[in-house]
C-alpha positions in Angstrom: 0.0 0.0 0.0 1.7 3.4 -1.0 2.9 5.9 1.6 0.9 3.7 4.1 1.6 5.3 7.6 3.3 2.5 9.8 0.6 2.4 12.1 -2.1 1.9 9.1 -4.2 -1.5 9.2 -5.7 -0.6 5.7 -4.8 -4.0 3.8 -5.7 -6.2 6.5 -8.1 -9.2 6.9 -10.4 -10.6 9.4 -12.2 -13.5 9.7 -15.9 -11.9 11.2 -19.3 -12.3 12.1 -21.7 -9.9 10.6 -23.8 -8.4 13.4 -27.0 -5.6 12.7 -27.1 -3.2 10.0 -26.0 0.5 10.6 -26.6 4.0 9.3 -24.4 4.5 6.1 -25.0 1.5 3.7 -22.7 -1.4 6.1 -22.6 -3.7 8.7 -21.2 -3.8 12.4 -18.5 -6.7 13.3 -16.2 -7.3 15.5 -12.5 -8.5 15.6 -11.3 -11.2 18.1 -9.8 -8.6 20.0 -13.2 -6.3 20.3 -12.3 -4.1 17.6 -15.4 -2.8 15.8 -15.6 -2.9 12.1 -17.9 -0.9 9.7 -17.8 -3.5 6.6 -19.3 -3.0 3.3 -21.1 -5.6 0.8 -21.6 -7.7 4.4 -25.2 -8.8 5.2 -26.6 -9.2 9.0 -26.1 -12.7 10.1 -22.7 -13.7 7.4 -19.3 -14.9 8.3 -17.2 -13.0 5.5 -13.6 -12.0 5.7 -13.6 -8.0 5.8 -10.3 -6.5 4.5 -9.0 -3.2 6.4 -9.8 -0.3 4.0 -9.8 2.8 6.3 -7.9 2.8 9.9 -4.9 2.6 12.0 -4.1 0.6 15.2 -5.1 3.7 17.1 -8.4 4.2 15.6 -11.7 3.4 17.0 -13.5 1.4 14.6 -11.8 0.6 11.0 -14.1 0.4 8.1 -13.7 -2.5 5.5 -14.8 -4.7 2.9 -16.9 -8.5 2.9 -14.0 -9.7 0.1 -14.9 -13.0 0.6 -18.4 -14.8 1.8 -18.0 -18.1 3.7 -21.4 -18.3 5.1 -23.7 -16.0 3.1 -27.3 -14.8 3.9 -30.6 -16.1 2.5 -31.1 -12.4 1.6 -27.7 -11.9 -0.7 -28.3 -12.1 -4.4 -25.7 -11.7 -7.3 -24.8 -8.1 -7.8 -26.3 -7.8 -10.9 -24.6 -4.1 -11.5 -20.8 -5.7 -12.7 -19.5 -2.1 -11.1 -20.7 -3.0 -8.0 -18.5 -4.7 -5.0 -15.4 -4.0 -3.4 -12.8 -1.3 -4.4 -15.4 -0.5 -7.3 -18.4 2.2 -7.4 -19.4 4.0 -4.1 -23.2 4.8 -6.0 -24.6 2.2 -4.3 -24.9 0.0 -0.9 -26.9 -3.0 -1.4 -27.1 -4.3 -5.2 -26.2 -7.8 -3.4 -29.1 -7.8 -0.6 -32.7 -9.1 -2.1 -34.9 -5.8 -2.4 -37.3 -6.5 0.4 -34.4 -7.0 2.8 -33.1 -3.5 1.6 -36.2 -2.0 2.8 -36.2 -4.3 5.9 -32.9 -2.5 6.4 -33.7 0.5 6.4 -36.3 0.0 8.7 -34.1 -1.4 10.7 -31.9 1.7 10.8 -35.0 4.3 11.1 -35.8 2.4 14.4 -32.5 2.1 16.1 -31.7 6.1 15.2 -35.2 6.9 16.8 -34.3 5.1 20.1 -30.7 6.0 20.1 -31.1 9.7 19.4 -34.6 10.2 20.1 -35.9 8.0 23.0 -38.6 6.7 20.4 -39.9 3.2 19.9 -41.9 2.9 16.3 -45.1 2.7 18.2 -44.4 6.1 20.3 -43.4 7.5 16.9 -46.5 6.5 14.7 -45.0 4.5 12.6 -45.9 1.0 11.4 -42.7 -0.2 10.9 -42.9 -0.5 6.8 -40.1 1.0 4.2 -42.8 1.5 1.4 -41.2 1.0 -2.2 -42.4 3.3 -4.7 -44.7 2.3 -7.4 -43.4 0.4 -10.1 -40.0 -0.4 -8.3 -41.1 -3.5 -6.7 -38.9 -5.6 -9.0 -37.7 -9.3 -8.9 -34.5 -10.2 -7.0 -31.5 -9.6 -9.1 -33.3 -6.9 -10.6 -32.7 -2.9 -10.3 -35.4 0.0 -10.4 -34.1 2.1 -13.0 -35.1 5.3 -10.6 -32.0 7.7 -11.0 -33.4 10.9 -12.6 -30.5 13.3 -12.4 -27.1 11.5 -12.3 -23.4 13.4 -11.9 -20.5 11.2 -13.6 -17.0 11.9 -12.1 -14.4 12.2 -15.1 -11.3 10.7 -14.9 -7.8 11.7 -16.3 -8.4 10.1 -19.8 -11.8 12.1 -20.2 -14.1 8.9 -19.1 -17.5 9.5 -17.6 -18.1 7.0 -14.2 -18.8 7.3 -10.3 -16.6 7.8 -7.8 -15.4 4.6 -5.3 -16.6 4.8 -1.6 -15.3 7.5 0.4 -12.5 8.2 -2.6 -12.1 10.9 -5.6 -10.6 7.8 -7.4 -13.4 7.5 -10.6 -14.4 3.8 -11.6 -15.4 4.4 -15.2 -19.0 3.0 -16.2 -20.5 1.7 -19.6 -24.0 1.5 -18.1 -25.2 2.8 -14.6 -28.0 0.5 -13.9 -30.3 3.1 -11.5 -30.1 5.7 -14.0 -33.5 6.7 -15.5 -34.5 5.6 -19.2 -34.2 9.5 -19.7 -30.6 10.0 -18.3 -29.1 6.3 -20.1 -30.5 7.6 -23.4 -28.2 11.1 -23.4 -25.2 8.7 -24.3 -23.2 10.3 -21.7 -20.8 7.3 -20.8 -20.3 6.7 -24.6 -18.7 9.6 -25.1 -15.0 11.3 -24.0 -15.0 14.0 -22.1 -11.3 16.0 -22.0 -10.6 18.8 -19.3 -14.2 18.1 -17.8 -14.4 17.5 -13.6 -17.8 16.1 -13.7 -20.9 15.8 -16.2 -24.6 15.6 -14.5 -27.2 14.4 -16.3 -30.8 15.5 -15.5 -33.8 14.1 -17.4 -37.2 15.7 -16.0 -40.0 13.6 -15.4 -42.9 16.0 -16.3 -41.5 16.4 -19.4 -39.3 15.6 -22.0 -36.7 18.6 -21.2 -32.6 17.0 -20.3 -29.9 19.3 -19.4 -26.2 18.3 -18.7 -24.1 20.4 -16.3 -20.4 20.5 -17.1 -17.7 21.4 -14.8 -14.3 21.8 -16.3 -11.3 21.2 -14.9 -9.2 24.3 -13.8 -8.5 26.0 -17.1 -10.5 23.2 -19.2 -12.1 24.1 -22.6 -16.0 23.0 -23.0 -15.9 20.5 -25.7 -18.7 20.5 -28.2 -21.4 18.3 -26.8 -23.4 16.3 -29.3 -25.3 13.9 -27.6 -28.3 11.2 -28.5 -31.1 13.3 -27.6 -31.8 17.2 -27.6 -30.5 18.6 -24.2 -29.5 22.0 -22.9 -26.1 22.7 -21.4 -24.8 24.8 -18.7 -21.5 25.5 -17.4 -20.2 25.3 -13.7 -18.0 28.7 -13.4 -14.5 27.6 -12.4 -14.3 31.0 -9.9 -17.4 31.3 -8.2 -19.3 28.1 -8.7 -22.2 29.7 -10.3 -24.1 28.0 -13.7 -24.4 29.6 -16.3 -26.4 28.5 -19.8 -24.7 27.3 -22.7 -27.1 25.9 -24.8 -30.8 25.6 -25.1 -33.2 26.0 -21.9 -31.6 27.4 -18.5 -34.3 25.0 -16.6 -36.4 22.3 -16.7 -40.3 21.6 -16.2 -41.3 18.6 -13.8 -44.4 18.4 -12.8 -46.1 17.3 -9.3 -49.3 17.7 -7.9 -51.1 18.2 -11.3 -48.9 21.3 -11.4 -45.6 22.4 -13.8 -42.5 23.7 -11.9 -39.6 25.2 -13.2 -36.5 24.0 -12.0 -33.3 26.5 -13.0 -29.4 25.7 -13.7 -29.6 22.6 -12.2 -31.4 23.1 -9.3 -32.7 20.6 -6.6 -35.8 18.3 -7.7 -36.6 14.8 -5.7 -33.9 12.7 -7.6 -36.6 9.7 -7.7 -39.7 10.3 -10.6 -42.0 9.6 -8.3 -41.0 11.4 -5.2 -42.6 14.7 -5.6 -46.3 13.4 -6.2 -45.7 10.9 -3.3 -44.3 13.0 -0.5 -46.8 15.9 -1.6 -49.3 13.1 -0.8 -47.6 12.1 2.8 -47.9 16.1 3.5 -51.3 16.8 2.8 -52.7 13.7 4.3 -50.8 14.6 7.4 -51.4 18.5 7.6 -54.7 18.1 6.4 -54.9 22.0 5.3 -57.8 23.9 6.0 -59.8 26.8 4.0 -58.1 30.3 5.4 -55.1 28.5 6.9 -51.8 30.8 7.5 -48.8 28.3 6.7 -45.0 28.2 6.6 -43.1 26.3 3.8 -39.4 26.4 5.1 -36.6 24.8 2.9 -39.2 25.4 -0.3 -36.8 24.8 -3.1 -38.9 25.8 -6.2 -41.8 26.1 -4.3 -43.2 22.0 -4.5 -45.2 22.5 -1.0 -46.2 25.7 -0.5 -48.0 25.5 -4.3 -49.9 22.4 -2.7 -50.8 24.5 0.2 -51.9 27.4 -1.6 -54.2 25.1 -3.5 -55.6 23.9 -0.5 -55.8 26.9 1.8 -57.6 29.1 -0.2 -57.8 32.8 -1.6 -58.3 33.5 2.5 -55.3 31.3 3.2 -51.4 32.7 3.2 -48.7 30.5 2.4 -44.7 31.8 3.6 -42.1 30.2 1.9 -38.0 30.4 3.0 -35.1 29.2 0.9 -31.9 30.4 0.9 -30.7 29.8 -2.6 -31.2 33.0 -4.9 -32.5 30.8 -8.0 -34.3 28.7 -6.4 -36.1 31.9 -5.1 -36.4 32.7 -8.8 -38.1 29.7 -9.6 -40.4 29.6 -6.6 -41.3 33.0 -6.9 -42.2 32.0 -11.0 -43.3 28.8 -10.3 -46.4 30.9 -8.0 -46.7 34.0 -9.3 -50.5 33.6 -9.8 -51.0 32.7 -6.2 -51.7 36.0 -4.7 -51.3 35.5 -0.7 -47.9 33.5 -1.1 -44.5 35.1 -0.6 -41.1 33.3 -1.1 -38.5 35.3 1.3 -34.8 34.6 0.6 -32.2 33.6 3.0 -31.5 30.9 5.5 -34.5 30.1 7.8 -32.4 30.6 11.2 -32.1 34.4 10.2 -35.2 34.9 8.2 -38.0 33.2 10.2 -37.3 35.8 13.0 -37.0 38.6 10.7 -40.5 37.9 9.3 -42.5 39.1 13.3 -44.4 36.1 12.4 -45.5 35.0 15.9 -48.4 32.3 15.1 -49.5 29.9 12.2 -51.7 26.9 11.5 -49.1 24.6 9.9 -46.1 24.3 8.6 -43.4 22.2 6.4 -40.1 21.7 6.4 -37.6 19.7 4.3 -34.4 20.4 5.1 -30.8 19.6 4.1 -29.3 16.9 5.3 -27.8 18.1 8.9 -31.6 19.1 9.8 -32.9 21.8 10.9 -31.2 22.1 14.4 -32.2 23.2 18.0 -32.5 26.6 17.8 -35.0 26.3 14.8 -36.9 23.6 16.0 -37.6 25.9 18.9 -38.4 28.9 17.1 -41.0 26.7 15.1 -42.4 24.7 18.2 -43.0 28.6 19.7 -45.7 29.7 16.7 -48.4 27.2 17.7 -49.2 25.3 14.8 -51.7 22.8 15.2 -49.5 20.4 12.7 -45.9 20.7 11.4 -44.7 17.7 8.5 -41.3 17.1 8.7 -39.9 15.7 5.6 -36.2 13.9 6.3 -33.6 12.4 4.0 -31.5 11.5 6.9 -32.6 9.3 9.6 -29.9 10.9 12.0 -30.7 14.7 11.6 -34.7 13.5 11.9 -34.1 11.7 15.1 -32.5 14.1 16.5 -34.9 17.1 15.8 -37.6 14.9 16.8 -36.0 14.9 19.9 -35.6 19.1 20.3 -39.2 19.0 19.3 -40.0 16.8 22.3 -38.3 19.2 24.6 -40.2 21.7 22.9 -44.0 20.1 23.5 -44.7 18.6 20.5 -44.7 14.9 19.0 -44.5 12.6 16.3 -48.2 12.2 15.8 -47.4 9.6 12.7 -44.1 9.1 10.3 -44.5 7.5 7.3 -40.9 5.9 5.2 -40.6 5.9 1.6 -37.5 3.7 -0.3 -37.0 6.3 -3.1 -33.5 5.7 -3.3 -33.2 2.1 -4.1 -30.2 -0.3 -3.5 -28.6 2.5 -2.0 -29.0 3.4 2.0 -31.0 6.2 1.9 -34.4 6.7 2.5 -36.9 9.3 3.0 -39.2 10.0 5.9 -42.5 12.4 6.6 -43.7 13.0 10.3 -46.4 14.7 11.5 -46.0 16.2 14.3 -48.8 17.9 16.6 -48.5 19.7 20.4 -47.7 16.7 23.0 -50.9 17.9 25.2 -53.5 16.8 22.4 -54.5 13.8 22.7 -54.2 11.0 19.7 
């Protein structure tokens, strides 16, 4: 191993049990000697040998790789992506469990972060249990959901598109990538060369037949002239500020959710899986259950996918307050409801602008926020302007758990939480919960 530190375990091997599933797409094992192990392309209930990618002797916990399975589980299957194993693509977590022991998985990991970080059990939490798949993704096992509508392929040195390994900016080139929509896999993209480009995303909308690749060049790189299979728009990543900027063709695309057409600009942030919008639009309204003259926040709004169902629900007499922090998204929300005359989309992150707005009560609210959550110090804020019901929509098991647990300190609970699998054969999953005030009874 090159430049390996003395002290480095990376290259070693273990003969292991595989104990429970944990958050991040592995296993927990332990060595003979009680050292824990995070190992990869493992299954619950295996005896593999795990070889030391990541750690030292001082470390505590290395992370490794299943290389080989001498006692394998009843829910491993045959990879059937040939990118997918060890040292190879990072895309995905689980192409070699069966898909209902994916879901089971996750479930799995939902409930231990709720207890862990939360002090919930499923039951004081609402939920049933279940990881619902999406519809149409319930495939056979050894099959893949082709799911993946917006895709970013890492270029390597010779000007191949791919993915990038598991915790690595090392590239493994791809021919095919199996969870990439129809709409993405028929751009060409990994057919083609790509010199002095840094990445290449891919985005093929599902309300309509508009594609867009993104190109970031490598310091100094030239654009090339992109002729691809289909007619797409191209933007450019700006080398000194990050900003997009349009090449070619349309600056955005139209999906559509909720029987409505959004625009989404210079690559901005849509639910990845085609059917995400429609269903988590679903989970919201079912649990927030609007009413005729309601006052409601949308915080997090992106391009404005909840607060336009709210505002359809709420009424001429209702008000809708939307806060994102990105100035195109802004744009687009601002476009995407411009004939809604009692919303307002206020830029700027919702720590700093929710107090600046003097609102001091509402009826509901919504929030979807990044990854990390949405913190103490907003949870309290929210938990201070009375709302009857607040849907929290969560990509991250960890950050959810957590703010459940600021909102319990707060006075309010997880009245129901619903999961959704919309990121198959990888380890992420998606999560509403309603939450109400903790004196109201269920």
């Amino acid at each position: 191993m090159p430049n390996a530190p003395e002290t480095s375990l990376v290259g070693e091997e273990y003969e292991v049990e595989v104990g429970p599933v944990a958050h991040g797409g592995h296993c927990i094992a332990r060595t003979d000697g009680g050292r824990v192990l995070f190992v990869r392309h493992a299954l619950p209930g295996e005896k593999v040998v795990a070889r030391v990618t990541e750690g030292e002797q001082d470390s505590r916990f290395l992370r490794a790789d299943a290389v080989t399975v001498l006692d394998a589980s009843k829910d491993r299957v045959e990879a059937p992506c040939p990118f997918s194993g060890p040292g190879k693509c990072g895309g995905c977590d689980w192409q070699h469990a069966k898909p209902g022991a994916q879901r089971r998985f996750k479930g799995e990991v939902i409930a231990e972060q709720l207890q862990r970080l939360a002090g919930l059990t499923p039951e004081e939490a609402g939920w049933d249990g279940t990881v619902m798949p999406a519809p149409g993704d319930k495939v056979p096992a050894g099959e893949v959901p082709a799911w993946r509508t917006r895709v970013q392929y890492a270029i390597d040195a010779e000007g191949r598109a791919g993915l990038r390994k598991h915790r690595s900016h090392e590239v493994q080139p791809v021919d095919h990538c199996m969870i990439a929509a129809p709409g993405v896999t028929e751009l060409g993209i990994e057919k083609q060369d790509w010199p002095q480009m840094a990445s290449v995303e891919a985005i093929a909308a599902t309300g309509s037949h508009d594609r867009q690749v993104v190109l970031t060049p490598r310091p100094g790189g030239r654009l090339p002239l992109v002729e691809l299979d289909k007619p797409v728009s191209v933007l450019r990543v700006e080398e000194r500020d990050g900003s997009v900027h349009r090449v070619h063709g349309r600056a955005f695309v139209r999906e559509r959710a909720d029987d409505r057409t959004y625009r989404v600009g210079m690559g901005g942030f849509w639910q990845v899986h085609p059917q995400a919008a429609d269903l988590l639009v679903q989970a919201v309204m079912q649990g927030l259950l609007p009413r005729k003259g309601d006052m409601a926040l949308d915080l997090y709004c992106g391009v404005g996918l909840f607060a336009g169902a709210i505002a359809d629900r709420v009424g001429e007499k209702g008000a809708v307050l939307g806060i994102e922090s990105g100035k195109r998204a802004v744009e687009d929300a601002r476009h995407n409801l411009q004939h809604f005359d009692r919303v307002r989309i206020e830029q700027g992150k919702v720590e700093s602008a929710l107090p600046r707005t003097g609102i001091t009560d509402v009826d509901i609210i919504v929030l979807d926020p990044p990854r990390a959550g949405a913190g103490k110090q907003t949870v309290r804020h929210l938990a201070g302007l009375g709302a009857r019901r607040i849907a929290y929509v969560a990509c991250d098991p960890a950050a959810l758990a957590r703010d459940l647990a600021y909102f319990r300190e707060s006075g309010y609970r997880p009245r129901t939480l619903r999961a959704f699998d919309l990121f198959p054969m990888t380890h992420h999953v998606e999560c509403v919960a309603i939450l109400e005030p903790a004196e109201k009874g269920r």
